[in-house]
C-alpha positions in Angstrom: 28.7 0.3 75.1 27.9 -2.7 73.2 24.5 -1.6 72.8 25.4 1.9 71.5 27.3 0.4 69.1 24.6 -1.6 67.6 22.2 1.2 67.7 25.3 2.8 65.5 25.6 0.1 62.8 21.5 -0.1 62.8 21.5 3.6 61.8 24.5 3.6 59.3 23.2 0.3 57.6 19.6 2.4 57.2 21.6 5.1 55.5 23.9 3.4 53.3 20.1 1.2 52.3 18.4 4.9 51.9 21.3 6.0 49.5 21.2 2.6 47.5 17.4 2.9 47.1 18.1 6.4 45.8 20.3 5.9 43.3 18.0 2.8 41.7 15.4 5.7 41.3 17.5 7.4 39.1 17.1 6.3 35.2 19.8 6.0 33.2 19.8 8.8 30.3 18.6 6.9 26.7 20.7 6.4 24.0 20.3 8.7 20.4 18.6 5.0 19.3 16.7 4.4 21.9 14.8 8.0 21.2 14.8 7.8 17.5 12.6 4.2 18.0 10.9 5.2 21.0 9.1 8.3 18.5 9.3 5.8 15.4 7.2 3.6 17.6 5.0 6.6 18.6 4.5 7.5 14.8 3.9 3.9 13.9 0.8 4.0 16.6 -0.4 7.2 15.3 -0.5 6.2 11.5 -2.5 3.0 12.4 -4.9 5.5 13.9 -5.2 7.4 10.7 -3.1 10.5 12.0 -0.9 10.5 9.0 0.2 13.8 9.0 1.5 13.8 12.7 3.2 10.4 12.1 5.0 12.3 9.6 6.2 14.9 11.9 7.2 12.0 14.2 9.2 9.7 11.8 11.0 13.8 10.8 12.1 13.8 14.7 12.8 10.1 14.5 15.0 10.4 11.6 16.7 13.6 12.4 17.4 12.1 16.2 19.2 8.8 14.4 19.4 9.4 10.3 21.5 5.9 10.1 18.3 4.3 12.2 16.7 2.8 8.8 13.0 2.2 10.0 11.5 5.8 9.8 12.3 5.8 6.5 10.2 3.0 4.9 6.6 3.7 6.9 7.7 7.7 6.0 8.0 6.6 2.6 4.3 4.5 2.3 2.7 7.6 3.8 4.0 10.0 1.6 3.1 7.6 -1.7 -0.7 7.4 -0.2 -0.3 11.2 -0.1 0.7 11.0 -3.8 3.7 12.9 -2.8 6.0 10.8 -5.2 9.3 13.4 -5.4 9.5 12.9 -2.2 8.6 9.2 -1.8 11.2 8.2 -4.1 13.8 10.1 -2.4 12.8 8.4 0.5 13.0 5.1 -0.4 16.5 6.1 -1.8 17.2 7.3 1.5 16.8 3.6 3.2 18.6 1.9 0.6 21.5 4.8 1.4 21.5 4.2 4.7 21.7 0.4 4.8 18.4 -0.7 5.2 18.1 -4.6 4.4 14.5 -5.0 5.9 11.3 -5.6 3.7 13.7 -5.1 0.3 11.1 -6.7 -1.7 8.3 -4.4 -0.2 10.5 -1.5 -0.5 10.7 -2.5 -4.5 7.1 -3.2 -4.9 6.4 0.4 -3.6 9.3 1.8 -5.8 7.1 -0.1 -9.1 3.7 1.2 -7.8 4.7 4.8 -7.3 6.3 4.2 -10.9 2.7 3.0 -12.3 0.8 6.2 -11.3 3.4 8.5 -12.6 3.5 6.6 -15.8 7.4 5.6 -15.8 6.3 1.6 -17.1 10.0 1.0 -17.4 11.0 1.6 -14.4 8.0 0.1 -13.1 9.0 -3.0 -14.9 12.8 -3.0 -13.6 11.5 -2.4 -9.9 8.9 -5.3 -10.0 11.7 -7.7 -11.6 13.8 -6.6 -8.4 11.0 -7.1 -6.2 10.6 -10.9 -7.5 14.3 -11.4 -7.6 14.2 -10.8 -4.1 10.9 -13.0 -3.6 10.0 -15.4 -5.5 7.2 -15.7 -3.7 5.5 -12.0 -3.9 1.9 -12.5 -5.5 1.4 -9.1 -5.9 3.9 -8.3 -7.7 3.4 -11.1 -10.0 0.0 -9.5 -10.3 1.5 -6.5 -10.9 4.3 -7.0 -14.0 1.4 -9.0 -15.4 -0.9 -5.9 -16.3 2.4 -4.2 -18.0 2.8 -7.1 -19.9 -0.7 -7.2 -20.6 -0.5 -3.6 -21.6 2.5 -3.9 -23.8 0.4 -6.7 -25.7 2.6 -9.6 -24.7 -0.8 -11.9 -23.6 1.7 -14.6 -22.9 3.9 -13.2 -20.3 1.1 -11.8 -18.9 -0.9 -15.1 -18.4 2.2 -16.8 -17.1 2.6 -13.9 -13.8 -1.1 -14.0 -13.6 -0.8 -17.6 -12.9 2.0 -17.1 -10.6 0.3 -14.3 -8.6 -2.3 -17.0 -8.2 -1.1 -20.0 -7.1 1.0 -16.8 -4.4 -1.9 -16.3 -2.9 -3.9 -13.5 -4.7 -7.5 -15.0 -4.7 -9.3 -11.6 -6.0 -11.7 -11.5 -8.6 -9.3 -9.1 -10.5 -7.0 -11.4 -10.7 -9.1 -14.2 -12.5 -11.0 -11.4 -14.5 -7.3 -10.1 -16.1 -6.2 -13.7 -16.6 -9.2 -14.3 -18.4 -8.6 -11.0 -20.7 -5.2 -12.7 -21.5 -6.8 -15.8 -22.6 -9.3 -14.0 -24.8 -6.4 -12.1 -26.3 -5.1 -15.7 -27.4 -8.1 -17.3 -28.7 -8.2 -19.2 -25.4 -11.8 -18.7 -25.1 -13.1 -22.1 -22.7 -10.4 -20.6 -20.3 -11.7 -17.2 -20.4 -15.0 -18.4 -19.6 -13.4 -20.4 -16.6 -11.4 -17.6 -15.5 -14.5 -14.8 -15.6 -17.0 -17.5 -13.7 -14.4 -17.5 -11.2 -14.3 -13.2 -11.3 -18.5 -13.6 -11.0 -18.2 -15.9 -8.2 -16.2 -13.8 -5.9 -17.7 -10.5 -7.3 -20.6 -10.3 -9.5 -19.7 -7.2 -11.0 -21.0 -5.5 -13.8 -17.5 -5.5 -16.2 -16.7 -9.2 -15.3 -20.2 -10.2 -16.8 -19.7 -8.0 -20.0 -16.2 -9.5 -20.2 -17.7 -13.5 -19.8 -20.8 -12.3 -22.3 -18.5 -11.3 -24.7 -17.3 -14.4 -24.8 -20.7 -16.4 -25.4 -21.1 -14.0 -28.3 -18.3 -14.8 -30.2 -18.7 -18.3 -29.6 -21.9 -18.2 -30.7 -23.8 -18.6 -27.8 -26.1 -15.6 -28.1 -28.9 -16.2 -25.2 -26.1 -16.8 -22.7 -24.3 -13.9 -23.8 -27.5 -11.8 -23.6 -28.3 -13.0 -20.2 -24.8 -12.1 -18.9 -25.2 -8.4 -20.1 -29.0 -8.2 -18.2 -27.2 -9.6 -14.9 -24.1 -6.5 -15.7 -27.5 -4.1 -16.0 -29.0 -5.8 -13.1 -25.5 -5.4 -11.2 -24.9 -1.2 -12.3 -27.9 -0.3 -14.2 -25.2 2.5 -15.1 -22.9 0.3 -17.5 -23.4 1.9 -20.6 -21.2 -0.5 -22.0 -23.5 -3.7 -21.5 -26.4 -1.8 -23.0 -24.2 -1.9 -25.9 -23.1 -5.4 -26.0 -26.6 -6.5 -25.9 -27.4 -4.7 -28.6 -24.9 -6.3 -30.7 -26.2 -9.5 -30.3 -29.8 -8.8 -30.4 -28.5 -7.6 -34.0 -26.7 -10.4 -34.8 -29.7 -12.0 -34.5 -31.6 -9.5 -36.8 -33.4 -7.8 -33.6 -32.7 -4.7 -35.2 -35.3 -2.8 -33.3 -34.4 -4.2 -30.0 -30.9 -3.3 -31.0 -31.5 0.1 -31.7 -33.4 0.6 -28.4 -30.3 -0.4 -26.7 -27.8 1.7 -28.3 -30.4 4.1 -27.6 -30.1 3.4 -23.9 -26.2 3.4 -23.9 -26.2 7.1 -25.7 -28.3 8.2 -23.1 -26.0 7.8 -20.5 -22.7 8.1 -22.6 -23.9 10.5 -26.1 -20.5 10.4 -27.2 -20.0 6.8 -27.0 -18.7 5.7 -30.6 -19.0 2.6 -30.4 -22.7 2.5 -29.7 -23.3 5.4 -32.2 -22.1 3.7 -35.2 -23.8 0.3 -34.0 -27.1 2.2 -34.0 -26.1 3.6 -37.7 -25.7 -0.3 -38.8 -28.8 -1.2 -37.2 -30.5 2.0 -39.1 -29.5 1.2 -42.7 -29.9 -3.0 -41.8 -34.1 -1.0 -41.5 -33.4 0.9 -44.4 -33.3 3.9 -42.3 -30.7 6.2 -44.3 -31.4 9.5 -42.9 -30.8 8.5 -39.3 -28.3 6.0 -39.7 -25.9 9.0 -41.3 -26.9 11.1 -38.7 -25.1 8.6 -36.2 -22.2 8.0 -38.5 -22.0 11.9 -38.3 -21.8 12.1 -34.7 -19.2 9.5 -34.8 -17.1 11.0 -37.0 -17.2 14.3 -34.5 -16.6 12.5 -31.9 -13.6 10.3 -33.3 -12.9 11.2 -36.4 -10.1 9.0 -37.5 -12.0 5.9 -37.7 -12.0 4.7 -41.1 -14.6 2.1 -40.8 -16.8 5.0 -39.8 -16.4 6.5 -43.2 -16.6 3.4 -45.0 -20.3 2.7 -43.7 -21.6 6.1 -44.0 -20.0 5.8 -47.6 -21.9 2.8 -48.1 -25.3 4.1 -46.6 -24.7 7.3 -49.1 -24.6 4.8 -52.0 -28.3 3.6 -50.5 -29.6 7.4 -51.2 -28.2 7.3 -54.3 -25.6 10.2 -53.3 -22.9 8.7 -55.1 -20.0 11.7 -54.8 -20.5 11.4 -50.8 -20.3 7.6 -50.8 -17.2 7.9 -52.8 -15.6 10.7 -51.2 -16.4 8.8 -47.7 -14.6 5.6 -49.5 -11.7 7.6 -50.4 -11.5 9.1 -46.6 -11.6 5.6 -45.2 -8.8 4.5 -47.5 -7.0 6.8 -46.7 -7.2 5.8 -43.1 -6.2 1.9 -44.0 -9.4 0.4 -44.9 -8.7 -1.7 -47.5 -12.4 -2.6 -48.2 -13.0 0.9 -48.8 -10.3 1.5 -51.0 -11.9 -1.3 -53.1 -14.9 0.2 -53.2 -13.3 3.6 -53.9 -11.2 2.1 -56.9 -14.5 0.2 -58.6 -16.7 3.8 -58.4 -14.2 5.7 -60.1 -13.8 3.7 -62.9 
């Protein structure tokens, strides 16, 4: 009997252990949360692979699972601003701040200011960066940032003082240093230009950041540096049209005129309607007493921007060298009326 009974328990133990074993099998069913960051996680992977478009369908599924579930929204909302999609980025970012999201608010800012810089909307650009900062104090980029829309509203100062900031926050690119240096050029700060624009060349010896530092030598008189820096911008992009230029100017500060013409010469043949370089050549002409082809220059100038006064002025001025005194004075009367008060001068004493 006993050993019946033993057998008995042995067998019902083994089934009640079967049953348990079967029921730890079975997974519980997932929360609405637990599937919403299960496919945000999913889309997350699939975006750092560069499948941007699926992500997107995955973050959709993600959000319309959870909608109060707040991360979907901000990696939805960078895709869609590298797709230049910016309705629909801005409505997204909206969207998190709707829904509660108090993650990355400084990040979700600084995207708000940069989608705001490629539509062209500079105040609100403004406002969002001045969020951003208020938020972090810390955010080098977006110091980097406010700095170029002060530098494009002309306030040199403001713009120096975030440049600094983004700076000593950590942005270490040449850009930076090349664009602080532009502000200190703008203020006559020209031995911290030429600082700032070594330190562009050092971590990127690119073509602009030498035109920008040779500029420099030229106006401070120090015409064989600045002429060297615009043959290492040609030596860096053989395709700067703009260096050609520069180095003309020197070379005709220095009464090079020939070697100034050939290389506003070499800038028009890359860039023809470049006025800058055509009404350069037209100076160098008439400095040779070339008349004919220095108006033919001013001419094209003229076409190609015609309301520059100065352009007027000179042809004016070569016009009075071939003794064609009605053009030179008609040309005077043009530029004067476009604010050159030289011009006006000269207009005033040939009529009387």
């Amino acid at each position: 009997m006993k050993k019946i009974s033993l057998l008995f328990l042995t067998a019902v133990f083994a089934t009640i252990g079967a049953v348990a074993q079967d029921t730890l099998k079975v997974a519980p069913t997932p929360t609405t949360r637990e599937v919403a960051k299960r496919l945000y996680n999913e889309a997350f992977e699939l975006y750092a692979s560069g499948s941007s478009d699926i992500a997107l369908q995955m973050l959709n599924k993600s959000i319309e699972k959870d909608p109060v579930f707040c991360e979907p929204y901000l990696l939805k909302a960078r895709i869609q601003h590298e797709k230049h999609d910016y309705p629909a980025t801005e409505a997204t970012l909206k969207s998190y701040l709707a829904k509660g999201g108090a993650r990355a608010l400084d990040t979700v800012y600084f995207l708000f200011a940069k989608m705001y810089s490629e539509t062209s909307k500079v105040a609100e650009e403004k406002e969002a960066l001045d969020r951003c900062l208020e938020i972090n104090k810390n955010y080098g980029e977006a110091y980097y940032t406010r700095g170029i829309v002060y530098f494009e509203q002309g306030d040199f100062e403001a713009s120096y003082a975030d440049m600094t900031n983004a700076i000593d926050n950590g942005v270490n690119t040449a850009a930076v240093y090349n664009d602080r240096g532009s502000c200190s050029r703008m203020l006559g700060q020209f031995s911290d230009a030429l600082v700032d624009y070594t330190k562009a060349i050092e971590r990127e010896p690119k073509a602009m950041y030498y035109c920008n530092r040779a500029s420099i030598y030229a106006k401070l008189g120090q015409n064989d540096d600045a002429i060297n820096d615009y043959t290492q911008a040609i030596v860096a992009d053989s395709r700067y049209y703009k260096a050609y230029n520069g180095r003309g100017v020197v070379k005709a500060n220095q009464e090079k005129y020939d070697d100034a013409i050939n290389d506003f010469t070499l800038c028009l043949d890359m860039e023809p309607s470049y006025t800058s370089a055509l009404s350069n050549r037209g100076i160098a002409y008439y400095k040779i007493h070339e008349y004919a082809k220095s108006v033919d220059d001013f001419d094209a100038a003229i076409r190609a921007e015609p309301h520059n006064g100065n352009t007027y002025m000179y042809r004016g001025n070569v016009k009075e060298m071939m003794r064609d005194k009605q053009g030179a004075i008609e040309d005077w009367k043009k530029a004067s009326s476009l604010g050159v008060k030289t011009a006006d001068r000269y207009f005033k004493d040939n009529c009387n």
